[in-house]
C-alpha positions as CSV (number, residue, x, y, z in Angstrom):
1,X,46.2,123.0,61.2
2,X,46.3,119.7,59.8
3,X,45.9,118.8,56.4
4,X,42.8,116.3,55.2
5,X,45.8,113.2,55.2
6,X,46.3,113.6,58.4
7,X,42.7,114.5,60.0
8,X,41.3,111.4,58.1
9,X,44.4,109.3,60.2
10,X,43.5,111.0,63.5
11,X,39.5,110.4,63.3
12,X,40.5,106.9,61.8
13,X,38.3,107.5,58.2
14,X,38.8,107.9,54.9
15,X,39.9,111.1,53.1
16,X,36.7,111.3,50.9
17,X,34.3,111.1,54.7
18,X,36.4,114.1,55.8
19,X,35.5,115.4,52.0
20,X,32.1,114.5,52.8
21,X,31.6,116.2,56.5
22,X,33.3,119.0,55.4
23,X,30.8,119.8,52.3
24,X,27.9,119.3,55.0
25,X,29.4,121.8,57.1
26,X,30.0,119.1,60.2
27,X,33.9,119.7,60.0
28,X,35.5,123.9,59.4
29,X,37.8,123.7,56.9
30,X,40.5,126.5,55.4
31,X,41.9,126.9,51.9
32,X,45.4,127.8,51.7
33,X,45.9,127.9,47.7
34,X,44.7,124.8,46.6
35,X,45.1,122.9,50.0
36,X,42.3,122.3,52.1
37,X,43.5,122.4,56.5
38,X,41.3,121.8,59.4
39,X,42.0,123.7,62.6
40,X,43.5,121.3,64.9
41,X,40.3,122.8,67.4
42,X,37.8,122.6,65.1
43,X,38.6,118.5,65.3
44,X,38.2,118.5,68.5
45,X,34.9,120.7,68.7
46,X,33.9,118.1,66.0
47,X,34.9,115.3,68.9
48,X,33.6,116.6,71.4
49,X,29.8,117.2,69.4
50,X,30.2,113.3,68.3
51,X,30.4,112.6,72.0
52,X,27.6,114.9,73.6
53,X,25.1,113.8,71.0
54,X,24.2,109.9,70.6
55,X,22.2,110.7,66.9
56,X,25.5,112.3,65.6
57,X,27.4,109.3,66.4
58,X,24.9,106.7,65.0
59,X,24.9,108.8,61.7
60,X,29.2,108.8,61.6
């Protein structure tokens, strides 16, 4: 699982877009206490949806 730091470095955005596609339910998140992880799969599923549908891109 990788924290928000370091998925915002690996889908080259800011921490407050991961904020954002996580509160709109593109990106799974998990609390651990107060931090916030996304599965390291759940990144790629969100990849792999960016790549199969042209409209998702044009809205990222």
């Amino acid at each position: 699982m990788l924290t928000v730091e370091e998925t915002s470095k690996r889908l080259s955005i800011s921490r407050t877009r991961v904020f954002g596609l996580i509160n709109a339910g593109q990106l799974i998140s998990v609390k651990i206490g107060r931090s916030t992880r996304i599965p390291t799969k759940c990144i790629e599923e969100f990849i792999d949806r960016l790549i199969s549908d042209p409209q998702m891109l044009a809205r990222f």
